[in-house]
FINUTOR-180305 format. One line per 5 residues: their letters; for each residue x, y, z of N, C-alpha, C, O. Coordinates in steps of 0.05 Angstrom, whole numbers, always signed. Example, Ala and Ser with C-alpha at 12.3 -4.5 7.8 and 13.67 -1.06 7.14 Angstrom:
AS> +264/-114/+156/+246/-90/+156/+264/-66/+156/+285/-66/+169; +257/-45/+142/+273/-21/+143/+258/+1/+157/+268/+23/+161
This chain:
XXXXX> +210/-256/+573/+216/-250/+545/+243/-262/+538/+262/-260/+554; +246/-278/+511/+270/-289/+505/+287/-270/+499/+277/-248/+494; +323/-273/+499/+329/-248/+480/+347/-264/+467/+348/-288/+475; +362/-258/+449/+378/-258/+426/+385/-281/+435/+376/-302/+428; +403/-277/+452/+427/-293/+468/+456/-280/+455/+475/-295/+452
XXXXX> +458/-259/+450/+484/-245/+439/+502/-235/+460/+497/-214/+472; +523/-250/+465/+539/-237/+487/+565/-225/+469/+585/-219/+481; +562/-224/+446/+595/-214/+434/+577/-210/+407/+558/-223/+399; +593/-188/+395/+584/-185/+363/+595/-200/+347/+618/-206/+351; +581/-211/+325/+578/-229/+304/+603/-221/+289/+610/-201/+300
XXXXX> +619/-226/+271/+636/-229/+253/+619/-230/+215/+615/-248/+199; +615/-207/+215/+605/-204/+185/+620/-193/+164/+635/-175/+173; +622/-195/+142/+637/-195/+119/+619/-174/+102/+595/-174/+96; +654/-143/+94/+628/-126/+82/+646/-121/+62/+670/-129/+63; +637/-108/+44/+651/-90/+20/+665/-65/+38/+653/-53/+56
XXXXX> +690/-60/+31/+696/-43/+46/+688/-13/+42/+694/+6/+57; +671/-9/+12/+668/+14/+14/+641/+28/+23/+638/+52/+21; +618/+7/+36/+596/+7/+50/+604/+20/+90/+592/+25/+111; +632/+20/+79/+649/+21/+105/+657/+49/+113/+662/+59/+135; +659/+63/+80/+669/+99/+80/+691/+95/+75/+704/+116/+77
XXXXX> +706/+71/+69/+735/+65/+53/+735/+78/+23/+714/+79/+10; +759/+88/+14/+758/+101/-20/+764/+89/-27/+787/+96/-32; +761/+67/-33/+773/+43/-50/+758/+35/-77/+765/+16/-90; +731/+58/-87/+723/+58/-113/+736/+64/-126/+758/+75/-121; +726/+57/-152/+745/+61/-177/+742/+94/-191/+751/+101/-212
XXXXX> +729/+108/-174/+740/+137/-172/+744/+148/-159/+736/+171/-160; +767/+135/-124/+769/+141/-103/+750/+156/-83/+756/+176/-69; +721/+140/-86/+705/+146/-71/+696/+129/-60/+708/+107/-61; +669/+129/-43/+663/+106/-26/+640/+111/-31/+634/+130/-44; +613/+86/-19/+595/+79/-18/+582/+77/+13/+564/+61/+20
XXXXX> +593/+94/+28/+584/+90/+62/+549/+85/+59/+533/+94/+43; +546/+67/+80/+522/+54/+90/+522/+67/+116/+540/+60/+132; +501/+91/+126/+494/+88/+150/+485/+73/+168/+488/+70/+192; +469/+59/+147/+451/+30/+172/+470/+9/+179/+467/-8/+196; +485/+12/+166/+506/-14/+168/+527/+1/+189/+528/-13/+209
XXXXX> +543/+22/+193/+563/+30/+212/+537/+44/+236/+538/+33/+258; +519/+63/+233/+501/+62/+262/+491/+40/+277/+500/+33/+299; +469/+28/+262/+460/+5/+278/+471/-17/+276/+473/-28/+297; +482/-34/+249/+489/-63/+254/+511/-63/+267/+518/-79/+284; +524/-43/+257/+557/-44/+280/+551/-45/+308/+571/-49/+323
XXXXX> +531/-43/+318/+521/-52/+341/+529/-70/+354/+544/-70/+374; +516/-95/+337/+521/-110/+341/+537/-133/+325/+540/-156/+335; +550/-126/+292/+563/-140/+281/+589/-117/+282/+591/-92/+281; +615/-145/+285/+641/-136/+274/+651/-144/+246/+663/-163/+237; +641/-119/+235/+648/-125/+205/+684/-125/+201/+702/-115/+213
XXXXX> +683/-142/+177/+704/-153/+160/+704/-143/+142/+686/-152/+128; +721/-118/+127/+715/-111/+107/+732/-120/+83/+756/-124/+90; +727/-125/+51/+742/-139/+35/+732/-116/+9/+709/-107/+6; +753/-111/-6/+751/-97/-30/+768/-121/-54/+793/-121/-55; +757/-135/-66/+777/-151/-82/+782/-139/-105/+797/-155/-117
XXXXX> +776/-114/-123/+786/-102/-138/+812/-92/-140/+825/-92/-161; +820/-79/-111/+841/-71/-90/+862/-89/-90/+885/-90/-97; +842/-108/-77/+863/-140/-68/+883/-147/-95/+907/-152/-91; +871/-149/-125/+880/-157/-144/+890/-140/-155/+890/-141/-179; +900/-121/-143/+924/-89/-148/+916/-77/-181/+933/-75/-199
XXXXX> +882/-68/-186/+872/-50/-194/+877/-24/-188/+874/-6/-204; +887/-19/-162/+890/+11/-161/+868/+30/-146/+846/+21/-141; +875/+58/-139/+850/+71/-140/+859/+103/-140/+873/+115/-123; +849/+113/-162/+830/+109/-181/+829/+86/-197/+848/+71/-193; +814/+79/-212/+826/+56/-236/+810/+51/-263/+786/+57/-265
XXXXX> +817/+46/-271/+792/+41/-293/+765/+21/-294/+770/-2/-291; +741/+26/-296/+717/+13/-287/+720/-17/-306/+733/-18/-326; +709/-32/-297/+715/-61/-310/+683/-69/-305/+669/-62/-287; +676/-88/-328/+641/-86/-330/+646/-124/-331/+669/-129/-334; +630/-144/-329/+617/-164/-336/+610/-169/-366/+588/-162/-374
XXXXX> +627/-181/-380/+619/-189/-412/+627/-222/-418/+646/-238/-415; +594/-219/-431/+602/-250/-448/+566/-269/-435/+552/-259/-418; +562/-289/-445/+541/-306/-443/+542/-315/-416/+563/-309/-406; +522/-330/-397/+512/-336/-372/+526/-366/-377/+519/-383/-393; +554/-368/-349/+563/-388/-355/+594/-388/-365/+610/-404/-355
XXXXX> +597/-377/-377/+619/-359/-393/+620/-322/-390/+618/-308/-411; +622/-312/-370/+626/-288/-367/+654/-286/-355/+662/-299/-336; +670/-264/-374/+695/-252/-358/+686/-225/-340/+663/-217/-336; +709/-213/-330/+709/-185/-321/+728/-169/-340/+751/-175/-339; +724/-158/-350/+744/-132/-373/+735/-107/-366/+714/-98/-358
XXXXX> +770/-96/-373/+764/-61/-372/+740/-49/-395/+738/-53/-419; +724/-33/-380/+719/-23/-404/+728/+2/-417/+713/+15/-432; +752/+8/-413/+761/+23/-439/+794/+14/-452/+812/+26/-464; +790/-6/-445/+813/-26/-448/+810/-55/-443/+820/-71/-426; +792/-57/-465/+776/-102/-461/+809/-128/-457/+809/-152/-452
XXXXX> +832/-107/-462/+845/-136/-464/+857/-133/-428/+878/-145/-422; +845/-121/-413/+844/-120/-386/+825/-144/-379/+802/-139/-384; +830/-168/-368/+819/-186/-362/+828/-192/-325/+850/-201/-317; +808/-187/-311/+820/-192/-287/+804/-218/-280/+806/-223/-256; +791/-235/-292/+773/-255/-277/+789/-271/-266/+790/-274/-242
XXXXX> +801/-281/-281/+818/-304/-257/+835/-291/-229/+841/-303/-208; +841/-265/-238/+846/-254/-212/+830/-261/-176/+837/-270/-154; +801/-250/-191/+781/-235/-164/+774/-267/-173/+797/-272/-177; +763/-286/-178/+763/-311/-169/+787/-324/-157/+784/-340/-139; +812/-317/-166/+832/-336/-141/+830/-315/-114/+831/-323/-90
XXXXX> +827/-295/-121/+821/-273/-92/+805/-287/-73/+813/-287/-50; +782/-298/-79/+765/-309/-68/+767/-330/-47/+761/-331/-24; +781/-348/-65/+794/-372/-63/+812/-367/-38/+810/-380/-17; +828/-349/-43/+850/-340/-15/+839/-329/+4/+854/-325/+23; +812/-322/+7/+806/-312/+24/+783/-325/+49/+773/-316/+70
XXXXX> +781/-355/+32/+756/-371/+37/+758/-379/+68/+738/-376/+82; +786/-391/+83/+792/-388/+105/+767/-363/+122/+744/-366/+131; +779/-348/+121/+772/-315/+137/+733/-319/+127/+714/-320/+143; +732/-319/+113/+701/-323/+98/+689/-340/+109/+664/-338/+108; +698/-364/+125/+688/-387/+128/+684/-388/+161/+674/-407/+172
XXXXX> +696/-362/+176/+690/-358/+206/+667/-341/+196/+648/-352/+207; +660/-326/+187/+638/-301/+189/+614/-311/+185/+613/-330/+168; +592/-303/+198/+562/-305/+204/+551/-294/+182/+527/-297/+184; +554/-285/+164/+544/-264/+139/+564/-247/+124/+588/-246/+128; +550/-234/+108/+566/-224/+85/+550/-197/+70/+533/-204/+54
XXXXX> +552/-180/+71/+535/-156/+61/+559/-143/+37/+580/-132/+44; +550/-147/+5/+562/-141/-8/+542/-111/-19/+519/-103/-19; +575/-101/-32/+559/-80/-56/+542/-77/-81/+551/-80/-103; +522/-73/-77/+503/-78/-106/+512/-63/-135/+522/-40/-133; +511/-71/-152/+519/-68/-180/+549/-76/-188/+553/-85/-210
XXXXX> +568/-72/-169/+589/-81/-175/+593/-109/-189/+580/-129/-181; +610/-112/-210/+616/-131/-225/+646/-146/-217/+664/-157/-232; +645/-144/-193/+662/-159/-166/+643/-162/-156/+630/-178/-170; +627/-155/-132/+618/-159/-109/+589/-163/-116/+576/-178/-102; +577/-149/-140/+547/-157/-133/+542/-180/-132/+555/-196/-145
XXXXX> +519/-189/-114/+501/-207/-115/+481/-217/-134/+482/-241/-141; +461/-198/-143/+444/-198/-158/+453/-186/-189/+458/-195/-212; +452/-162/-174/+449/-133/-190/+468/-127/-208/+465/-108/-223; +497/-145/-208/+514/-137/-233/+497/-129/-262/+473/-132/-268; +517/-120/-275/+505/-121/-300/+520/-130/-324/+542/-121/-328
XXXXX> +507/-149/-341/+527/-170/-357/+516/-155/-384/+493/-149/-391; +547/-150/-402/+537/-146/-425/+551/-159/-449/+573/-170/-444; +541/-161/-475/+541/-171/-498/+575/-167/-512/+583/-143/-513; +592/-187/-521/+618/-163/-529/+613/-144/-544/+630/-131/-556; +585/-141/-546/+589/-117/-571/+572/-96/-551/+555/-81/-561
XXXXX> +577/-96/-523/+567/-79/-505/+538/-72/-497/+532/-55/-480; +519/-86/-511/+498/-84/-503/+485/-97/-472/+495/-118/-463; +471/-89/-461/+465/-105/-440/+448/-125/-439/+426/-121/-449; +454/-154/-426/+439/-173/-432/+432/-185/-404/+421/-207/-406; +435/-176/-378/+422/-181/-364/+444/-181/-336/+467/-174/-335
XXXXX> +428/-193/-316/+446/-185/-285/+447/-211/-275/+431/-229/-280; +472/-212/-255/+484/-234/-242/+491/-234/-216/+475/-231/-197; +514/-237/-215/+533/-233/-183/+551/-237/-199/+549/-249/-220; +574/-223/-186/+605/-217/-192/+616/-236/-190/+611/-256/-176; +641/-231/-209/+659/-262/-208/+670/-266/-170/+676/-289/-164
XXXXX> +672/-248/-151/+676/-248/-134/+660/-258/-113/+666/-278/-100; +639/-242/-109/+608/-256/-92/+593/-282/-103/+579/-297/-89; +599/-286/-137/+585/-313/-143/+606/-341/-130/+598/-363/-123; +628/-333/-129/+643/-354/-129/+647/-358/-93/+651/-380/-82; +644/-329/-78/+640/-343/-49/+608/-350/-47/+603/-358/-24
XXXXX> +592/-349/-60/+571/-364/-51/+566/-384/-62/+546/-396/-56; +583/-396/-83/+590/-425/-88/+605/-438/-66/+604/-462/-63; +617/-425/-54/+637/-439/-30/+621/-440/-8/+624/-460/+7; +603/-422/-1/+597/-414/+24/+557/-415/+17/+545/-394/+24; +546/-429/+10/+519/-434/-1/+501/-433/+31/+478/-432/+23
XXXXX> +501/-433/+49/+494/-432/+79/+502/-400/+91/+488/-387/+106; +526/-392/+81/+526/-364/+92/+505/-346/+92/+496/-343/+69; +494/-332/+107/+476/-314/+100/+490/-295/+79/+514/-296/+78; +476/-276/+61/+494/-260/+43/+469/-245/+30/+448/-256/+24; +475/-218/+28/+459/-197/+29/+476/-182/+8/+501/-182/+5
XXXXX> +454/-167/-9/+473/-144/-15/+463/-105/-9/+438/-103/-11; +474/-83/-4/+468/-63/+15/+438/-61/-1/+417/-68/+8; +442/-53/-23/+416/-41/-40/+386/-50/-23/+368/-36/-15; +393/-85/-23/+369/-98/-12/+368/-101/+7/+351/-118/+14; +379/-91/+21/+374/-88/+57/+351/-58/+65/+343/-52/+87
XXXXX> +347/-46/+44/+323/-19/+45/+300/-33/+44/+279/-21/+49; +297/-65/+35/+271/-75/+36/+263/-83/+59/+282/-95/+68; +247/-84/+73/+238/-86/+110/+241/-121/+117/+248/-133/+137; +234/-128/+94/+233/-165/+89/+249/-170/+85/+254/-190/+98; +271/-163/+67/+289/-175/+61/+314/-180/+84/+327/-199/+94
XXXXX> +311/-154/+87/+333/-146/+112/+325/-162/+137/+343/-178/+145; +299/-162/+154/+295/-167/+174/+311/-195/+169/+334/-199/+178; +294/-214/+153/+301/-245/+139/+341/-245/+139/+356/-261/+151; +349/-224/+123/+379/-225/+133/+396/-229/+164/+412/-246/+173; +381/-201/+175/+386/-204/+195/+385/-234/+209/+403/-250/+216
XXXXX> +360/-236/+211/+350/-256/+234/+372/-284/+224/+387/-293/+242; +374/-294/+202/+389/-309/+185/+417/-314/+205/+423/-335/+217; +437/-279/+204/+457/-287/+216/+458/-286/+243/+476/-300/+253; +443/-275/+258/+440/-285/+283/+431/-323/+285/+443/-338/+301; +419/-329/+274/+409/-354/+269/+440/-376/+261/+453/-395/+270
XXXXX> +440/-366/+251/+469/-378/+238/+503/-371/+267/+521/-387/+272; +500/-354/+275/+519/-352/+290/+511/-363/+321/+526/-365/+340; +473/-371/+318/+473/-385/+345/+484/-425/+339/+501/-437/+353; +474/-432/+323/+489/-456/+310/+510/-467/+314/+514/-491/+319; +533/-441/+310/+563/-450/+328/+563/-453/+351/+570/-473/+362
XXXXX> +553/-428/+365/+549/-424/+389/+538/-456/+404/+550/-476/+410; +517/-450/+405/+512/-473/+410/+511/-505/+411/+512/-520/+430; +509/-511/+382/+519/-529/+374/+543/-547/+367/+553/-567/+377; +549/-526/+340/+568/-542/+322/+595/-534/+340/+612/-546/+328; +609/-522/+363/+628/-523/+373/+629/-538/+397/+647/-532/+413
XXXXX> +620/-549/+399/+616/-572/+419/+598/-588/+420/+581/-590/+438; +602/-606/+392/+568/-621/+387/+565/-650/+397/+579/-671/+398; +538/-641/+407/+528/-671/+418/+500/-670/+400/+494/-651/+385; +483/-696/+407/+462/-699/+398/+439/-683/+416/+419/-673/+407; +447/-685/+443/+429/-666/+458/+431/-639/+451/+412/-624/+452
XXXXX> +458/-632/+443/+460/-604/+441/+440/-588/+411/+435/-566/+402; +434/-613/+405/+414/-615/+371/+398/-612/+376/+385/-593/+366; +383/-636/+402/+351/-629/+406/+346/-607/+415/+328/-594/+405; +361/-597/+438/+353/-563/+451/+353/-546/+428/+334/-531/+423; +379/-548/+409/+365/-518/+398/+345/-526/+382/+327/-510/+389
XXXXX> +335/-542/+363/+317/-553/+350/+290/-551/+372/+266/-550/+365; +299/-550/+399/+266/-555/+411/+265/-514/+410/+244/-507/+400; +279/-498/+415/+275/-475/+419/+274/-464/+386/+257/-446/+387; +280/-466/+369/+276/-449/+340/+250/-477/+327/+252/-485/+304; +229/-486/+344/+217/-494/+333/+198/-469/+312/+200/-464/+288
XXXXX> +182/-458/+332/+166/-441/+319/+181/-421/+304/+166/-412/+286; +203/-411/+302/+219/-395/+286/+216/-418/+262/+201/-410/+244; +228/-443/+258/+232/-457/+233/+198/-460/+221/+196/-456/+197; +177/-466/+233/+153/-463/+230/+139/-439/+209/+121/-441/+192; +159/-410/+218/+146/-391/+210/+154/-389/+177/+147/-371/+162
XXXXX> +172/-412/+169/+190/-409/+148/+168/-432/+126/+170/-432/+101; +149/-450/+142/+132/-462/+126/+129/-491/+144/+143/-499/+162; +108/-501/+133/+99/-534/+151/+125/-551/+129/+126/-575/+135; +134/-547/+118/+146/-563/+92/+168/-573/+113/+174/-596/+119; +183/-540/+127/+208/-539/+131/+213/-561/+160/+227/-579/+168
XXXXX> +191/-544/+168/+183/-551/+196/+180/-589/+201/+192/-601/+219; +166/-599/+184/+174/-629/+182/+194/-639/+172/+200/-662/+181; +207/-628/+156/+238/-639/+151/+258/-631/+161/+280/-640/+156; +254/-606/+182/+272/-609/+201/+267/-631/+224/+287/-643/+233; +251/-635/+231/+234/-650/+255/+241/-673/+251/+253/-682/+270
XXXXX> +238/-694/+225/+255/-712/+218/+275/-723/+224/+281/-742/+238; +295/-697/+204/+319/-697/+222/+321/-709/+250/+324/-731/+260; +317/-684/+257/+318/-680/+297/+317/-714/+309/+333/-724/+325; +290/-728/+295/+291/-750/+308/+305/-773/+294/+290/-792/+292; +321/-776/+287/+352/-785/+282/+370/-777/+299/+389/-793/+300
XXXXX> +373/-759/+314/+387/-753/+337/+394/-778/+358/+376/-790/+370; +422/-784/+361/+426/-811/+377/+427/-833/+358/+440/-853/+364; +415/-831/+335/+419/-860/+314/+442/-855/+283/+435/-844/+262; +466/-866/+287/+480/-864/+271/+499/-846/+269/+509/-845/+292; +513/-826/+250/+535/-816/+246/+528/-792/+257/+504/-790/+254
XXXXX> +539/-765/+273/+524/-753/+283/+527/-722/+267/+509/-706/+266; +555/-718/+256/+581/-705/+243/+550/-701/+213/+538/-682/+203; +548/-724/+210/+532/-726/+179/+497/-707/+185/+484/-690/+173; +493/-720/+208/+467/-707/+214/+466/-682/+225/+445/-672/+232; +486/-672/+227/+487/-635/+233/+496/-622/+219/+493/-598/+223
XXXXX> +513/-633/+197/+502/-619/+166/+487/-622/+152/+490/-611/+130; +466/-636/+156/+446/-643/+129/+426/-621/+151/+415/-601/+141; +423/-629/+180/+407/-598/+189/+410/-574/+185/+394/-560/+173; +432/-567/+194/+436/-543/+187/+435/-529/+160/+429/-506/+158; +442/-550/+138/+440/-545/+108/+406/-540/+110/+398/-518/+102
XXXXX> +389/-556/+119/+366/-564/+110/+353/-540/+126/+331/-535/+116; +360/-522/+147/+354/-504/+158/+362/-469/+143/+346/-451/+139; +392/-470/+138/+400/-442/+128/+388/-441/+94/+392/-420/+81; +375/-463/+80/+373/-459/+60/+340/-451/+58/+329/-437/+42; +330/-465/+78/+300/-465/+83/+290/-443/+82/+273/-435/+66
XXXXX> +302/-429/+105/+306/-407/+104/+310/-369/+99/+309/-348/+112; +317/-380/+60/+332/-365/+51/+313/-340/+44/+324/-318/+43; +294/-342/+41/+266/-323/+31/+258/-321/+56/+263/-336/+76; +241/-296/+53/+228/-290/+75/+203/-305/+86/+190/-316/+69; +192/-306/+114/+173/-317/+118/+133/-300/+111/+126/-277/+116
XXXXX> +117/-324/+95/+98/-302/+88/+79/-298/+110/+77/-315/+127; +64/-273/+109/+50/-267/+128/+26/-303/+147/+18/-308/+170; +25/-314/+127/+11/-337/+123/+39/-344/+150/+40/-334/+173; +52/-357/+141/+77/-369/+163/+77/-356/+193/+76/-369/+214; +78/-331/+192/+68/-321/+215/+48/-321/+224/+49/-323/+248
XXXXX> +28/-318/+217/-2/-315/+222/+3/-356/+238/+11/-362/+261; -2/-366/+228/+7/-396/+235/+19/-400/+260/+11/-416/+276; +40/-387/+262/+58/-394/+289/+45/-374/+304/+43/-382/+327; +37/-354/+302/+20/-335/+329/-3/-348/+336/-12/-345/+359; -21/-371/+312/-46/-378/+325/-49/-400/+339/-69/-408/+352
XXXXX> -15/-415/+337/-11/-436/+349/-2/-436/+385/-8/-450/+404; +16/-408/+381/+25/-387/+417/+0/-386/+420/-2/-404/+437; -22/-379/+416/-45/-377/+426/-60/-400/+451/-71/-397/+472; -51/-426/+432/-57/-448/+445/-45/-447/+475/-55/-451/+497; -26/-441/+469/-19/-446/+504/-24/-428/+528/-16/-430/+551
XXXXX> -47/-399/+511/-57/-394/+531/-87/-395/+537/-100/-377/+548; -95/-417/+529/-119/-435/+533/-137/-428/+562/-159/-420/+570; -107/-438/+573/-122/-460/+610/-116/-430/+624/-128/-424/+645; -98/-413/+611/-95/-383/+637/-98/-371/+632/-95/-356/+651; -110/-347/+603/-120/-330/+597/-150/-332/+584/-158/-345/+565
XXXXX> -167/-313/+602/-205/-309/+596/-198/-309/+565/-179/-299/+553; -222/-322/+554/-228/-320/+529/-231/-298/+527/-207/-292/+525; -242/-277/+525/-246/-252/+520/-223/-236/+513/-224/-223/+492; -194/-234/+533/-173/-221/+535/-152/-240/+503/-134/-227/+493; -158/-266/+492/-154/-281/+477/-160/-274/+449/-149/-276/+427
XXXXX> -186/-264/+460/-200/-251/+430/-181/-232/+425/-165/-238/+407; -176/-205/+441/-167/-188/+434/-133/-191/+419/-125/-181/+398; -121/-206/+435/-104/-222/+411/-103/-219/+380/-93/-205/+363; -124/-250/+385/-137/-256/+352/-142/-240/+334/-140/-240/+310; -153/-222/+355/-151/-194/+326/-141/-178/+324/-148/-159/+310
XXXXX> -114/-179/+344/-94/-165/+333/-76/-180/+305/-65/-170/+285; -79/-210/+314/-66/-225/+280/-78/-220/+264/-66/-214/+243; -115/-220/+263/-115/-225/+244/-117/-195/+238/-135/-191/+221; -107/-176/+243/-104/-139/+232/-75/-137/+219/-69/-119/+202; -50/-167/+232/-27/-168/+211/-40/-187/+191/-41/-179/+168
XXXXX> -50/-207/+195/-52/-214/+168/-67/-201/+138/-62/-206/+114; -86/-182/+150/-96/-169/+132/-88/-140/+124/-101/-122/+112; -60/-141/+136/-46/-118/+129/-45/-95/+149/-26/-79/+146; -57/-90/+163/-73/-61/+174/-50/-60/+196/-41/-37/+197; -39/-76/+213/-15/-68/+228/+6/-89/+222/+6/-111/+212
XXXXX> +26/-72/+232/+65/-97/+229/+61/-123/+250/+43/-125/+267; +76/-137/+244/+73/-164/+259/+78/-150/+289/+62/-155/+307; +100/-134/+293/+103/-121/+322/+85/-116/+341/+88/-121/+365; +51/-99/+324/+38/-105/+349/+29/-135/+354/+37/-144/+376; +18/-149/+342/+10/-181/+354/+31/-194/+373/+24/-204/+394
XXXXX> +58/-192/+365/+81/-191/+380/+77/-184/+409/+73/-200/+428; +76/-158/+411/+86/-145/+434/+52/-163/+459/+56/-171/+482; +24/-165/+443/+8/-168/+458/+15/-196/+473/+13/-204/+496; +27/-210/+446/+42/-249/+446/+55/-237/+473/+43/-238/+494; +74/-229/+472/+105/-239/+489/+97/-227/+530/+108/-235/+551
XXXXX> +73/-204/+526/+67/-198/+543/+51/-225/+564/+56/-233/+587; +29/-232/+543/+9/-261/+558/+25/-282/+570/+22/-290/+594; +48/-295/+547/+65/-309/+554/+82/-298/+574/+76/-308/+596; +99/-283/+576/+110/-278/+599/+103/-283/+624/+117/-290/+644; +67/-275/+621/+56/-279/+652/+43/-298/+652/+36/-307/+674
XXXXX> +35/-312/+628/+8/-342/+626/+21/-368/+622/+10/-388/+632; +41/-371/+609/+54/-382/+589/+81/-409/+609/+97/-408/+627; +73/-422/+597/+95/-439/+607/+134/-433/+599/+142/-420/+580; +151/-446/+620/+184/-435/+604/+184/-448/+573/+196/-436/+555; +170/-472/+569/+180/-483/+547/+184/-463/+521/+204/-460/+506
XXXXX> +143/-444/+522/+139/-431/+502/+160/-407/+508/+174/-400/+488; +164/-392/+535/+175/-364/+541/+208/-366/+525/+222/-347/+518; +215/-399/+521/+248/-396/+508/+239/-401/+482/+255/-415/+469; +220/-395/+471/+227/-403/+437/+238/-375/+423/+237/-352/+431; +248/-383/+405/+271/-356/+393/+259/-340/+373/+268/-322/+360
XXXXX> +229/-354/+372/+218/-336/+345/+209/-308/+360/+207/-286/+349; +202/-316/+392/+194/-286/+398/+217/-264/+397/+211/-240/+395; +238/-272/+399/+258/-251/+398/+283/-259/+385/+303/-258/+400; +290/-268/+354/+303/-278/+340/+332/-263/+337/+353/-274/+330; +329/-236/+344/+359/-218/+345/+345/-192/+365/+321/-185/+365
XXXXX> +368/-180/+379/+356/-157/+392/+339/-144/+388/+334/-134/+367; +323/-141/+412/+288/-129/+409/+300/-92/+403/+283/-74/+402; +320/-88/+402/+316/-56/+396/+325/-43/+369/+324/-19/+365; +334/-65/+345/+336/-69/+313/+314/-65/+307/+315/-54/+284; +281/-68/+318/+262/-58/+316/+251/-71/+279/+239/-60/+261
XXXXX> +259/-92/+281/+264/-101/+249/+228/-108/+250/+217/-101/+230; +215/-117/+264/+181/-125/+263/+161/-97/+264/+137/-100/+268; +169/-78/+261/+158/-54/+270/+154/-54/+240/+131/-47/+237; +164/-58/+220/+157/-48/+188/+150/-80/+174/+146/-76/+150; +148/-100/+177/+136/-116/+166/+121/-135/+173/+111/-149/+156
């Protein structure tokens, strides 16, 4: 069985009040259990409050998102000629260094700093006209468009999260491996091992990474391990559909052709096809996969990373 390959925890970037920090704007916090029980596991979070940073205070007064898509400030709202935007955008900016070592980023949802999605933008005449990301989180994921970046709310979704997860592990094997000591070989290995992981993300991705790959040895090399890696963390960014999986399990199948009885093969097959049609989590087809291979299976298939993309005890395949 493959595993992670995690010998040190990841470096992730959080809101500090997902942390049990009082640094809301009614000196309270937002603690995340899943985030300090299990991911603290294995991530060392970074925590950042830029409301704080730009000496708001705490307590302080709530400050909302106003104005058209494109043109939005941040203002108090019970005091509009409070304008902190250029603030929590140069905040950003100063902080992009520190932002630019971390594997991920798990912001606070609704916040009009930190959200991702879920801010909420309204009309100057206070009506609400729709949701964004914060002058803070939009502007590091203009800087940082490859970071993985999550926000807490949407980590309760089984897909979303797993897809997070796996993301920054994915992303922190990259340095690891690669980009801190890059060669072109060091391109083909990991590219030969996250084949079927990039696979499960679509045939689209899967040939334009492969492309890539074979440019390896011809030309600039600096140029061709950012356009992968771009062409990889963006590929990426959605989750894989049952279809994507169903695909890469019927393909593991193949290689146990020549050493497992057809019969014991069947039983397999319909364990996929019971995920594809909903009735069980990808985990059992999994567990029957990683068992055959272990004992049927050649090393090539036993190191691919889709069987075990981040620690097998996150249990992240058990719900989707």
């Amino acid at each position: 069985m493959v595993d992670s390959g995690q010998t040190h925890k990841i470096s992730v970037g959080i809101s500090s009040c997902l942390l049990g920090e009082e640094v809301r704007y009614n000196g309270g916090h937002k603690h995340d259990n899943y985030c300090t029980t299990v991911l603290a596991r294995h991530f060392e979070f970074k925590p950042f409050c830029p409301e704080v940073a730009v000496g708001l205070g705490v307590p302080r007064q709530t400050i909302r998102l106003v104005g058209e898509p494109g043109a939005v400030r941040v203002l108090g709202t019970q005091d509009s000629t409070l304008d902190v935007t250029d603030r929590l955008s140069s905040y950003a900016e100063s902080v992009a260094d520190s932002v630019g070592d971390l594997r991920g980023y798990i912001f606070m949802k609704d916040s009009p700093s930190c959200g991702l999605y879920s801010a909420k933008v309204y009309s100057k005449k206070g009506a609400p006209v729709g949701k964004g990301a914060g002058i803070y989180s939009g502007r590091l994921r203009e800087r940082f468009p490859l970071l993985p970046m999550e926000e807490s709310g949407r980590l309760n979704d089984p897909g979303l999260r797993e897809n997070f997860i796996a993301r920054v592990f994915l992303y922190d094997r990259w340095f690891q491996d690669v980009a801190n000591e890059a060669s072109a070989q060091k391109l083909i290995a990991f590219h030969s091992r996250h084949k079927y992981f990039v696979m499960s993300y679509g045939q689209k991705l899967y040939r334009e990474t492969g492309a890539l790959v074979a440019r390896a040895g011809c030309g600039e090399l600096q140029q061709l391990l950012a356009d992968y890696i771009k062409k990889v963390m963006l590929g990426t960014a959605k989750p894989p559909t049952r279809k994507g999986h169903v695909n890469v399990l019927l393909h593991m199948v193949g290689y146990l052709r020549k050493t497992v009885p057809g019969g014991i093969r069947q039983d397999l097959i319909k364990a996929i096809e019971e995920y594809r049609t909903g009735q069980v989590p990808l985990a059992v087809p999994m567990k029957l996969m990683q068992h055959y291979l272990d004992n049927y299976a050649s090393d090539y298939i036993k190191q691919q990373t889709y069987l075990n993309p981040y620690p097998f005890e996150l249990g992240l395949r058990n719900t989707i």
